[in-house]
NUBAVEX-599084 format. One record per residue (C-alpha): z, y, x; residue in one letter; residue number from 1. Coordinates in nm, 2 decimals, padded with zeros to 4 digits. Each point is the difference from the previous one (the first is absolute). Layout:
N
<rec up="Z" north="Y" east="X" tortor="a" titor="NUM"/>
...
***
This chain:
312
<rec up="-13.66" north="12.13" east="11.92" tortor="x" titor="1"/>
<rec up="00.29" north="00.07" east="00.23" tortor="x" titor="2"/>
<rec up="00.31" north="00.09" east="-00.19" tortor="x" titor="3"/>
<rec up="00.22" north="00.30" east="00.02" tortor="x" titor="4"/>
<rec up="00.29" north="00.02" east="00.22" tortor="x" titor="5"/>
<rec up="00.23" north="00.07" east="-00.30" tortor="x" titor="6"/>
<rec up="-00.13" north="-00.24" east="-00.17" tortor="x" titor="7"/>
<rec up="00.07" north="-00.26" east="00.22" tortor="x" titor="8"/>
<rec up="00.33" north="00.05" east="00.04" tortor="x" titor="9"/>
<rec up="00.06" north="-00.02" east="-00.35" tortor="x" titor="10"/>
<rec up="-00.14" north="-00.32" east="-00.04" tortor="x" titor="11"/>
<rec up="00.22" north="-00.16" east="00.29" tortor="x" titor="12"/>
<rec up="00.34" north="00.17" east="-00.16" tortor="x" titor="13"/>
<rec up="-00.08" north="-00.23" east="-00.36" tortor="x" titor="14"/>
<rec up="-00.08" north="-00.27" east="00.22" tortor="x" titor="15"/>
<rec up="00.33" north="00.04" east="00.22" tortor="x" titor="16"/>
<rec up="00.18" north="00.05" east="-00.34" tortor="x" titor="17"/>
<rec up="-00.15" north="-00.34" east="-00.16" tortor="x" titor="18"/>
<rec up="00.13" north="-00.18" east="00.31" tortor="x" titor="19"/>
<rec up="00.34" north="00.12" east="-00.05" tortor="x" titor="20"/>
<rec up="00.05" north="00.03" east="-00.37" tortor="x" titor="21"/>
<rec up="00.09" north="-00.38" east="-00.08" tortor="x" titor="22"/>
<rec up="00.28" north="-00.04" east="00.31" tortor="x" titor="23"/>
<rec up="00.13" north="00.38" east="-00.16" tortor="x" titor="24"/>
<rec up="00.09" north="-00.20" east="-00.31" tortor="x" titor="25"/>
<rec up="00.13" north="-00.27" east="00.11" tortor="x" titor="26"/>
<rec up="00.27" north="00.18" east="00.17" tortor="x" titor="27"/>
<rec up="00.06" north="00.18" east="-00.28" tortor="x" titor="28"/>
<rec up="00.09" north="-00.27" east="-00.17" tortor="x" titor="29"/>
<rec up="00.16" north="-00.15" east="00.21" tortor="x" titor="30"/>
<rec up="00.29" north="00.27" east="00.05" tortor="x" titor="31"/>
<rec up="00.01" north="00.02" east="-00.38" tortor="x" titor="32"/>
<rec up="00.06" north="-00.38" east="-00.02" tortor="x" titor="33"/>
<rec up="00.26" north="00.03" east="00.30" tortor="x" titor="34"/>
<rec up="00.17" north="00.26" east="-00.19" tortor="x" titor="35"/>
<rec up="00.04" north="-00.18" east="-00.26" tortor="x" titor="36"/>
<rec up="00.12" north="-00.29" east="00.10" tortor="x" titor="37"/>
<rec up="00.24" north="00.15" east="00.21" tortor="x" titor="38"/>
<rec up="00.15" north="00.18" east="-00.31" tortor="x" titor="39"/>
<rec up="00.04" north="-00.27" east="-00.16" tortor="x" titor="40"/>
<rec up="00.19" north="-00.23" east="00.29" tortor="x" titor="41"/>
<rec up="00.21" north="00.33" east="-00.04" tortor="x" titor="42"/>
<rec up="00.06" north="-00.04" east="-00.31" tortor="x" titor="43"/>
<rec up="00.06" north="-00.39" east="00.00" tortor="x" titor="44"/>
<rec up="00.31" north="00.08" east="00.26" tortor="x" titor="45"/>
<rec up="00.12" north="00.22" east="-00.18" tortor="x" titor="46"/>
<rec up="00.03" north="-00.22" east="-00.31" tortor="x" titor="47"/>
<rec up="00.10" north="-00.32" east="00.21" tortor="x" titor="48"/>
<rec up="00.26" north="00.24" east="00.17" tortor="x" titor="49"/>
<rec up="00.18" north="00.09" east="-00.42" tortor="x" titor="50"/>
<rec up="-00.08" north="-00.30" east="-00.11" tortor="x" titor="51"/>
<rec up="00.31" north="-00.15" east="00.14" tortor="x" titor="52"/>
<rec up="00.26" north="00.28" east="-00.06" tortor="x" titor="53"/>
<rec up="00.13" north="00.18" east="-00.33" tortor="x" titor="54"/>
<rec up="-00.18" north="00.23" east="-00.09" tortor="x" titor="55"/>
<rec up="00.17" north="00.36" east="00.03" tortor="x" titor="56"/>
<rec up="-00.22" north="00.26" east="00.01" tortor="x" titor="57"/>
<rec up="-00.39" north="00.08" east="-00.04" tortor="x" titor="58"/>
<rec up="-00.22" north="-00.32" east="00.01" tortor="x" titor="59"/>
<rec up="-00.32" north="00.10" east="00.12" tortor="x" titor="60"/>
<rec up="-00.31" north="-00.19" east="-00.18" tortor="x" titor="61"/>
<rec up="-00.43" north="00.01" east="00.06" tortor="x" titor="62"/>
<rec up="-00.22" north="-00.05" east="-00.26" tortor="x" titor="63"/>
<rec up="-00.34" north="-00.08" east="00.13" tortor="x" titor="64"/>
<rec up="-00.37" north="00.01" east="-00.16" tortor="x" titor="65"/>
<rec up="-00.34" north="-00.09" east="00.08" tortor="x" titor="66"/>
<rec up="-00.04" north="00.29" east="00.23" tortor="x" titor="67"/>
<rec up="00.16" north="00.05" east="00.33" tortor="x" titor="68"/>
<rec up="00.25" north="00.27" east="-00.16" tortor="x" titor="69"/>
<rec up="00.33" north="-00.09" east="-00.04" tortor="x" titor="70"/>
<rec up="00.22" north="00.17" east="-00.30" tortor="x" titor="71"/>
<rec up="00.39" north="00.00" east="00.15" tortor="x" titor="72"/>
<rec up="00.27" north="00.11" east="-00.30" tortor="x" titor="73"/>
<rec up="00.34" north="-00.02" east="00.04" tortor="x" titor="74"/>
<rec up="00.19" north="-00.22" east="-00.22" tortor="x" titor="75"/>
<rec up="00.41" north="00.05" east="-00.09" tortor="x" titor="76"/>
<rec up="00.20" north="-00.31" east="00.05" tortor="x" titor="77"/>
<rec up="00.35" north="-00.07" east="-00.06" tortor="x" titor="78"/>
<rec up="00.21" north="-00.27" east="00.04" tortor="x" titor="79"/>
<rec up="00.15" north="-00.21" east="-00.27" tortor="x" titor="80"/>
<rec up="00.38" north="-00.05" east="00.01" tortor="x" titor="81"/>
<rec up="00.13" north="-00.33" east="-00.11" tortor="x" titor="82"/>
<rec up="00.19" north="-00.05" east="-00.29" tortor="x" titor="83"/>
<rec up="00.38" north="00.03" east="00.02" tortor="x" titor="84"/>
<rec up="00.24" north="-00.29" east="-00.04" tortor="x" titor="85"/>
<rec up="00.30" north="00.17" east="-00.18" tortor="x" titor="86"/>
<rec up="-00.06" north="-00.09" east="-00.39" tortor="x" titor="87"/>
<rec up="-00.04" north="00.33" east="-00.20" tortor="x" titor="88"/>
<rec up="00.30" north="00.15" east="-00.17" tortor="x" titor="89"/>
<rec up="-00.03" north="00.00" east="-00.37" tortor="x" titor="90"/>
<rec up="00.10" north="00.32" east="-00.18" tortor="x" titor="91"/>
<rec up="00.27" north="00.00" east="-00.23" tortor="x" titor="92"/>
<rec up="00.09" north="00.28" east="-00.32" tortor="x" titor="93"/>
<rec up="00.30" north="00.20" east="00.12" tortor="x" titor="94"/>
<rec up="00.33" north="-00.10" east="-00.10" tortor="x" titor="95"/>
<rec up="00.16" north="00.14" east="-00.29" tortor="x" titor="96"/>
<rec up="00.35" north="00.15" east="00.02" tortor="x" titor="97"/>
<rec up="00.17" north="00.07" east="-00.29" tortor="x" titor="98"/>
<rec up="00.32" north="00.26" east="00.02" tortor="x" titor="99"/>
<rec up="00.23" north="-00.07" east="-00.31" tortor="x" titor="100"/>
<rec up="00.15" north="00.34" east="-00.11" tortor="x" titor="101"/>
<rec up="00.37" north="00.07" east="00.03" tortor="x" titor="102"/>
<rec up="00.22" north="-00.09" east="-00.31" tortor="x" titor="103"/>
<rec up="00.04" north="00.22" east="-00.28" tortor="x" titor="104"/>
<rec up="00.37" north="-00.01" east="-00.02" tortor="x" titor="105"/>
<rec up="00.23" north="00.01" east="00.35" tortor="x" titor="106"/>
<rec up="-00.04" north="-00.29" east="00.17" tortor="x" titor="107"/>
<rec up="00.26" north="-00.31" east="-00.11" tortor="x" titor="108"/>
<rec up="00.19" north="-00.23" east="00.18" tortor="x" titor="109"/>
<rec up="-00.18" north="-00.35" east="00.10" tortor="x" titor="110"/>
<rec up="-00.01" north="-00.20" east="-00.31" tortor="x" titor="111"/>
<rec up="00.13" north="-00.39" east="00.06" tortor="x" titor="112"/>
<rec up="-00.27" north="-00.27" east="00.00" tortor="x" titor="113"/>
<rec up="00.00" north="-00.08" east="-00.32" tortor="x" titor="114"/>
<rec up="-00.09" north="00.35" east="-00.14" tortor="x" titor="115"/>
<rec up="-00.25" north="00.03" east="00.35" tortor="x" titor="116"/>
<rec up="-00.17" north="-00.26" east="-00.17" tortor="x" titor="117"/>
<rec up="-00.05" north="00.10" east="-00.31" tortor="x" titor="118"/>
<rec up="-00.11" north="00.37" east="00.14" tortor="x" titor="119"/>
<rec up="-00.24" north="-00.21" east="00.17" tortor="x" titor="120"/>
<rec up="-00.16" north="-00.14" east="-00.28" tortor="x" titor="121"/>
<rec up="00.00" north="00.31" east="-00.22" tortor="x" titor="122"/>
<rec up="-00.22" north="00.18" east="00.33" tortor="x" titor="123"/>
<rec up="-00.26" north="-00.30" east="-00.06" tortor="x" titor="124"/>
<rec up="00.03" north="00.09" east="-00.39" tortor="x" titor="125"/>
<rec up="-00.06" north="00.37" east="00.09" tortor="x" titor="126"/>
<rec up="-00.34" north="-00.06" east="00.13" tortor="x" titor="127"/>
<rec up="-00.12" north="-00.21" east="-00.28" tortor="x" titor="128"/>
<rec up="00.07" north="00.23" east="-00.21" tortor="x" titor="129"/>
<rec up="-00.14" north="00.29" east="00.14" tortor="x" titor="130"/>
<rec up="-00.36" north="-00.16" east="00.06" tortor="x" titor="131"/>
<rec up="00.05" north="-00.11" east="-00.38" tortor="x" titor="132"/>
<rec up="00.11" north="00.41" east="-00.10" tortor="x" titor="133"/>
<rec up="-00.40" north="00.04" east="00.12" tortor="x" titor="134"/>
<rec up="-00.14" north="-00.21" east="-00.30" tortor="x" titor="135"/>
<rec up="00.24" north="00.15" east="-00.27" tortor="x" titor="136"/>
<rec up="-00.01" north="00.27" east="-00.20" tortor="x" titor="137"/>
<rec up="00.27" north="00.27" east="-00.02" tortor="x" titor="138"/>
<rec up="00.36" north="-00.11" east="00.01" tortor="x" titor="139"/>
<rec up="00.29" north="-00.07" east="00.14" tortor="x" titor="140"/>
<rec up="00.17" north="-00.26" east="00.28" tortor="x" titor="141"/>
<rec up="00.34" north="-00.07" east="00.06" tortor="x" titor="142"/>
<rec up="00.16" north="-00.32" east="00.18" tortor="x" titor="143"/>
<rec up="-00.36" north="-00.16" east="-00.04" tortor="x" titor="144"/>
<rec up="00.02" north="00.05" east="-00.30" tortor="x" titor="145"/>
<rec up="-00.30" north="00.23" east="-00.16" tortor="x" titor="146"/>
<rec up="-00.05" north="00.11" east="-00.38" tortor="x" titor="147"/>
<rec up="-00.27" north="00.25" east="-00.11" tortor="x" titor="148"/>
<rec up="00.03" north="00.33" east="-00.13" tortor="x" titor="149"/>
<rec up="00.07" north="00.38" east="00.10" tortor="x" titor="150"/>
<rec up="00.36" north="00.01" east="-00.14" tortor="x" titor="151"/>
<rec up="00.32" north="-00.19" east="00.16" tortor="x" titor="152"/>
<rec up="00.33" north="00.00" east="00.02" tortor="x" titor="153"/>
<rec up="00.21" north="-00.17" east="00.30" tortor="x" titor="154"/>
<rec up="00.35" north="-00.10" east="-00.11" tortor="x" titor="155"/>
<rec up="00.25" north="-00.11" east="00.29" tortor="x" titor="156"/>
<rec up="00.27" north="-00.18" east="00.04" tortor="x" titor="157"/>
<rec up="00.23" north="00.20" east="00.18" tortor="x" titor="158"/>
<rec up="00.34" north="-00.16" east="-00.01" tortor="x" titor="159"/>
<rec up="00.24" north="-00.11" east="00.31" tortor="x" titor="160"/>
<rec up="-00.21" north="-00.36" east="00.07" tortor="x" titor="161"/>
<rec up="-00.26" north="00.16" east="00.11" tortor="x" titor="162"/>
<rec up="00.16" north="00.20" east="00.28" tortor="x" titor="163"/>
<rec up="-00.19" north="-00.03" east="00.33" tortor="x" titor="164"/>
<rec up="-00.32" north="-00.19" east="00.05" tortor="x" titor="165"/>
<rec up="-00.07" north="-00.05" east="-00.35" tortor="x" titor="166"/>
<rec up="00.05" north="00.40" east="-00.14" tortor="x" titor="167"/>
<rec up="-00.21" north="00.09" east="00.36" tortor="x" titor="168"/>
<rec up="-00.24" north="-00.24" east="-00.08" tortor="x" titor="169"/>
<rec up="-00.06" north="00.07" east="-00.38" tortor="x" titor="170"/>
<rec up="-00.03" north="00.35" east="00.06" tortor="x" titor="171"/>
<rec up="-00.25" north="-00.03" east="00.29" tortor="x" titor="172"/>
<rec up="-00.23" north="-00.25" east="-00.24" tortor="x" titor="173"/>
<rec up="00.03" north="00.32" east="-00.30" tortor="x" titor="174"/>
<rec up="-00.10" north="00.26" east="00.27" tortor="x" titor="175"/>
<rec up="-00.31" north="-00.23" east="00.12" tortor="x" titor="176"/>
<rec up="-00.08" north="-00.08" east="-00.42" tortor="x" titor="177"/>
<rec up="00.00" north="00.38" east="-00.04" tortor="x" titor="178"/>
<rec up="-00.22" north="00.09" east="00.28" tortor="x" titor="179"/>
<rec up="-00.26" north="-00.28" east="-00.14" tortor="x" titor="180"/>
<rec up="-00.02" north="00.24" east="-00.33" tortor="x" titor="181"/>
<rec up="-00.33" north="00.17" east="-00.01" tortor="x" titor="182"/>
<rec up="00.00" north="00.40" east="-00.12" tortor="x" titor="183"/>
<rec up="00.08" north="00.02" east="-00.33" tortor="x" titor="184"/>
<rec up="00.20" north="-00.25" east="-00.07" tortor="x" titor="185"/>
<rec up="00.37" north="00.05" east="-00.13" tortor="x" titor="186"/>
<rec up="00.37" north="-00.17" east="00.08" tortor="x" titor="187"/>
<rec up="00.33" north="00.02" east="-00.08" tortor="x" titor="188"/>
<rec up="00.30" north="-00.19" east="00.22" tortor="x" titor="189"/>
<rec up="00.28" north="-00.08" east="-00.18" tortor="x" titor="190"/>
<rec up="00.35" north="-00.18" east="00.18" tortor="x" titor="191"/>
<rec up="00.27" north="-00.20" east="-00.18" tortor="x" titor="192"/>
<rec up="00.36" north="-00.15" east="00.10" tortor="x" titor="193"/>
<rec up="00.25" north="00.07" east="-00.25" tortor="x" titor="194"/>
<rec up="-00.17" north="00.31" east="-00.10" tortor="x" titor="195"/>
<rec up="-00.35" north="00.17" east="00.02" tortor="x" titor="196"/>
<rec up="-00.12" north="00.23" east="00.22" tortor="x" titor="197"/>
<rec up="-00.35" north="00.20" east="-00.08" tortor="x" titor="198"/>
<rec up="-00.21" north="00.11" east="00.35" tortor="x" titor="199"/>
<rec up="00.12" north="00.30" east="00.17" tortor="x" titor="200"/>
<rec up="00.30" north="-00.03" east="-00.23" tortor="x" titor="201"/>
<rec up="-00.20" north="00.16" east="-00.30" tortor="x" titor="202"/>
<rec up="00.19" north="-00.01" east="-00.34" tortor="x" titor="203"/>
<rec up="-00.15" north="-00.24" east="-00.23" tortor="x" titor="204"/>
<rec up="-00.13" north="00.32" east="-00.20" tortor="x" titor="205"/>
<rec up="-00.23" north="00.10" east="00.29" tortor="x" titor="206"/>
<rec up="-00.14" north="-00.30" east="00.12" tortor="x" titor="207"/>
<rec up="-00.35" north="-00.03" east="-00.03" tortor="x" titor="208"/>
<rec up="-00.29" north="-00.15" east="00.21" tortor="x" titor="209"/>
<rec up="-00.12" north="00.13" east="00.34" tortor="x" titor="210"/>
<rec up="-00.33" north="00.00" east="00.13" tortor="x" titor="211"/>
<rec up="-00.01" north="-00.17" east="00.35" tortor="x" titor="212"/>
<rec up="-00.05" north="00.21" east="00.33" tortor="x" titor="213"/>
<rec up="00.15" north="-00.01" east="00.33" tortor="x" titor="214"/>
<rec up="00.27" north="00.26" east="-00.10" tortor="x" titor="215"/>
<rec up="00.13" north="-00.21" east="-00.26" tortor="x" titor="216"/>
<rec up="-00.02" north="-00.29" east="00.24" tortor="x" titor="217"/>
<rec up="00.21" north="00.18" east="00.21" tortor="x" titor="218"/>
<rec up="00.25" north="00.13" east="-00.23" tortor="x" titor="219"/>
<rec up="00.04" north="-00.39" east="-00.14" tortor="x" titor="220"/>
<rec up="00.05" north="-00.11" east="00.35" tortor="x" titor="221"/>
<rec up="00.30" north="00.27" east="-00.01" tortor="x" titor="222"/>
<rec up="00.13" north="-00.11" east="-00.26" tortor="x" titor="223"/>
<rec up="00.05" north="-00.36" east="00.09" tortor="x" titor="224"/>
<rec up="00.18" north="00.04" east="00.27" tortor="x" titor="225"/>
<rec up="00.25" north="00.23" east="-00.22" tortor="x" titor="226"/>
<rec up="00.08" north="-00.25" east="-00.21" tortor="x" titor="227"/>
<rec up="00.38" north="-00.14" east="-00.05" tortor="x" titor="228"/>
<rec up="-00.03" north="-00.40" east="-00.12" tortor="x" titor="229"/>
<rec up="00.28" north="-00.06" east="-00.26" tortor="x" titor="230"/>
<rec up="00.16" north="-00.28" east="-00.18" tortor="x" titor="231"/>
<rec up="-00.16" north="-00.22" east="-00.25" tortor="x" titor="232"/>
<rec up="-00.33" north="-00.11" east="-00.11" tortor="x" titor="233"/>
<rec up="-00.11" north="00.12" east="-00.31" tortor="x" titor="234"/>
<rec up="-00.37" north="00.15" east="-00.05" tortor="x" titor="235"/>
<rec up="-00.02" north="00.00" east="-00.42" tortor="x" titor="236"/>
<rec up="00.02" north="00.36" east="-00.01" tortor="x" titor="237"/>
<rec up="-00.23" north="00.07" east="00.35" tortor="x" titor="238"/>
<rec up="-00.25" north="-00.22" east="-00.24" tortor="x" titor="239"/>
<rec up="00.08" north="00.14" east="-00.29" tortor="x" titor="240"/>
<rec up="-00.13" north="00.38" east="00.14" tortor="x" titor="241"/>
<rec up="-00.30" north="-00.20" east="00.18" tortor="x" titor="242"/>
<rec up="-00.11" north="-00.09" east="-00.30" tortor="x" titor="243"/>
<rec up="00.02" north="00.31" east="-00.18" tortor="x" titor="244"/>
<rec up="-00.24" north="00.16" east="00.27" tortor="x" titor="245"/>
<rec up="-00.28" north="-00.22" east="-00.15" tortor="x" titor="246"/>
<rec up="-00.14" north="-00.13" east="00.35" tortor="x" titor="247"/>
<rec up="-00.28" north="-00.21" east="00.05" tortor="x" titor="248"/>
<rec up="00.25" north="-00.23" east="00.22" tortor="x" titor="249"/>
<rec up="00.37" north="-00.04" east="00.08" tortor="x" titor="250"/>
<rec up="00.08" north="-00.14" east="00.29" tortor="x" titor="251"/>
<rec up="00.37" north="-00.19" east="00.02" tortor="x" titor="252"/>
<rec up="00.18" north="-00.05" east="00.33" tortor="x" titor="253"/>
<rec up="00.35" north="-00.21" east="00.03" tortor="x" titor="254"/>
<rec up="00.18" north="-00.22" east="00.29" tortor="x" titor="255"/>
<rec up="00.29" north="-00.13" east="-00.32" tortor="x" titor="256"/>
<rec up="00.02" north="-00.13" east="-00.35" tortor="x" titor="257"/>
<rec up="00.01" north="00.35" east="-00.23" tortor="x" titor="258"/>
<rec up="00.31" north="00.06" east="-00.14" tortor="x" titor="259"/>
<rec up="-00.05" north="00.13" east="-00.36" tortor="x" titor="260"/>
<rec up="-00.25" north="-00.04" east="-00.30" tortor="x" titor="261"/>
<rec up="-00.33" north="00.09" east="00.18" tortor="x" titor="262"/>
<rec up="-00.15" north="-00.36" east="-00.13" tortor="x" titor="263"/>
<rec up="00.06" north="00.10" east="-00.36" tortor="x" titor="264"/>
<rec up="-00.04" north="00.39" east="00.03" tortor="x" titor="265"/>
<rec up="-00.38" north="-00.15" east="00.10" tortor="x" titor="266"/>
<rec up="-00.05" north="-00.24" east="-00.26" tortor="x" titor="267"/>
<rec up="00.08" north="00.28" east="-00.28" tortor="x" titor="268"/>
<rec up="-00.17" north="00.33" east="00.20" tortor="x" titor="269"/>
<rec up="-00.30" north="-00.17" east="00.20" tortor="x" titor="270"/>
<rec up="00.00" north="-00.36" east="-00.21" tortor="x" titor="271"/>
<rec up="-00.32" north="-00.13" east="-00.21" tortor="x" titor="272"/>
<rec up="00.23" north="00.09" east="-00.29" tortor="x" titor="273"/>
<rec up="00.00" north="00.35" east="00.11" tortor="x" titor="274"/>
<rec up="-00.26" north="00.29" east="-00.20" tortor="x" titor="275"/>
<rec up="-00.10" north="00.18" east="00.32" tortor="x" titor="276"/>
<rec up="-00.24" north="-00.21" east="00.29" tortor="x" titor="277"/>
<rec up="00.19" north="-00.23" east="00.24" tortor="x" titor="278"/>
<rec up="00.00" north="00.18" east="00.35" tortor="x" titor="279"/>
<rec up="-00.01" north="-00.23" east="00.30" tortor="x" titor="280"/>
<rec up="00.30" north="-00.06" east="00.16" tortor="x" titor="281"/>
<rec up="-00.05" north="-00.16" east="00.37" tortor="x" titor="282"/>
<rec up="00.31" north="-00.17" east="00.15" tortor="x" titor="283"/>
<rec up="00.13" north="-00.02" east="00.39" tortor="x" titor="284"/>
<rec up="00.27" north="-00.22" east="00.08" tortor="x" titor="285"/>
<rec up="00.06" north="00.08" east="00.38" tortor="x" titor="286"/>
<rec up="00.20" north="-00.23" east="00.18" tortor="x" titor="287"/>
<rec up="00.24" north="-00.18" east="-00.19" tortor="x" titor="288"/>
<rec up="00.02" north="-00.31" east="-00.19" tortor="x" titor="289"/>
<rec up="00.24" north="00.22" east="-00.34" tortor="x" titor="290"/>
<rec up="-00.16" north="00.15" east="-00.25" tortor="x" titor="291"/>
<rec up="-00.34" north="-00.14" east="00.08" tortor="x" titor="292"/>
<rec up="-00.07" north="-00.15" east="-00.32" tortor="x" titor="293"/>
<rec up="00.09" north="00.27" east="-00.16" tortor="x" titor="294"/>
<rec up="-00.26" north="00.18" east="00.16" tortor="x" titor="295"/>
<rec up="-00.25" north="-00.23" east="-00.09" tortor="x" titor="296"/>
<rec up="00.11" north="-00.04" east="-00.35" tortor="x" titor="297"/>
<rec up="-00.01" north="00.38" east="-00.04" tortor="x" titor="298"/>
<rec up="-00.41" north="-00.08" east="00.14" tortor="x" titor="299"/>
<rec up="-00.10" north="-00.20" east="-00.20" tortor="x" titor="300"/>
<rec up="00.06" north="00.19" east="-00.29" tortor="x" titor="301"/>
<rec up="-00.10" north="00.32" east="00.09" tortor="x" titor="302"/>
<rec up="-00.36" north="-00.11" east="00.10" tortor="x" titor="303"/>
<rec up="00.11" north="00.08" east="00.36" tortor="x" titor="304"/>
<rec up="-00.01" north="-00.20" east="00.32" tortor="x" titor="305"/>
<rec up="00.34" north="-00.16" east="00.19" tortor="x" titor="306"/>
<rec up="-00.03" north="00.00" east="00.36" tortor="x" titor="307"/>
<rec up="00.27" north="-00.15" east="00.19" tortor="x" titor="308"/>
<rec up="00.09" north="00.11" east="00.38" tortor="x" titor="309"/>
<rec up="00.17" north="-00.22" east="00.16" tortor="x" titor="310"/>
<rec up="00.25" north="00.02" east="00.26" tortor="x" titor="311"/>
<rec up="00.38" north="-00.04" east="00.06" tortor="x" titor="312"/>
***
């Protein structure tokens, strides 16, 4: 049976299409391989091109799979700068400056070298014994010298050897053993040459103990510099009224030998022999060779402490 026109032409389009299906593919392929390929020689000059050069910018990179896609990402680089030579500066803790505060009495004339040094010494003394006044209990320092208590009484030689250096000097170390007093705490400053003198010229009546602040500091300060040295050297009455305060310490500052009884007036008011307790009486010799074992003497039996300054 003849077949149909449409028919027959429907039969030679599948057979034209069979013919041409497998050289269809083939060229498909082939472009896709070619592709390929030539992205990749692409690729491979561009990394043979930055391979040689620092890197300074955006470093293009492929990662590939088993298919013929290819996954581009942009990567960051930088480039790593090479140590430095210079050695690194270590940091140091800032210096320290310490401003020393203007003296307490007007300035003096320049001491010789002999008394230079022995200021010297007593500035190295200072420090010790403040960073020992931080393990102590409540008290009192003067010259070094420290005793315990809330009560004292300073007595001075002020007689005509220790004009100058010596008088500046003994009243600047009294102003700094004041302001080392802690609030309540009480003192008294009694002078002595050929007669006694009560602070702030007080009659012996009045006298009594005052509580420490920086008003009295001040008023003391005044005071010192008021004073007129006179003739002699003869503390046994200064001591005699120290004693009749009842302090917890007496401190005893001299540059001479003492002139009068004060040895025996001790012995009899202040002695073992005495009824009442034995106050401590703390001796300064300050620079002089007379009078110092006096001093001592005076010490040692007054369950005090003799500290010799030496100087000129």
């Amino acid at each position: 049976m003849p077949l149909q026109p449409s028919v027959k032409r429907a039969v030679m389009v599948d057979s034209a299409r069979s013919r041409f299906d497998p050289r269809a593919s083939s060229a498909v392929a082939f472009l896709s391989s070619l592709v390929f390929h030539i992205a990749l020689l692409l690729l491979l000059a561009c990394w043979i091109y930055t391979a040689g050069r620092n890197s300074r910018g955006m470093l293009l990179t492929a990662h590939t799979s088993d298919t013929t896609a290819t996954d581009l990402q942009l990567a960051q680089t930088f480039e790593l700068q090479p140590p430095s030579s210079e050695p690194l500066v270590q940091s140091s803790q800032p210096e320290l400056s310490v401003e020393l505060s203007p003296q307490l009495i007007p300035p003096i004339s320049q001491p010789d070298s002999g008394l230079s040094a022995a200021l010297a010494s007593l500035a190295v003394g200072d420090v010790s014994e403040q960073l020992a006044a931080t393990t102590r209990g409540r008290g009192a320092s003067f010259f070094g010298t420290y005793a315990e208590g809330n009560r004292f009484v300073y007595v001075l030689d002020s007689s005509r050897s220790m004009k100058g250096d010596r008088w500046t000097y003994a009243c600047n170390k009294l102003i700094d053993s004041l302001n080392g007093l802690k609030p309540g705490q009480e003192f008294f400053v009694l002078c002595f040459d050929l007669d006694t003198s009560f602070l702030f010229n007080v009659p012996p009546q009045q006298a009594k103990f005052l509580e420490i602040d920086d008003y009295v500091v001040t008023r003391v300060r005044r005071w010192l510099r008021s004073r007129t040295l006179g003739q002699a050297t003869m503390p046994a009455d200064a001591l005699r009224f120290a004693l009749e305060f009842n302090p917890d310490a007496i401190f005893l500052l001299s540059d001479g030998e003492l002139q009068d009884n004060s040895l025996v007036m001790l012995r009899l008011l202040n002695g073992l022999v005495s009824h009442s307790r034995q106050i401590p009486i703390h001796t300064i010799h300050l620079f002089s060779e007379e009078g110092r074992q006096t001093l001592q003497r005076i010490a040692l039996e007054n369950s005090g402490t003799f500290t010799p300054v030496r100087g000129r």
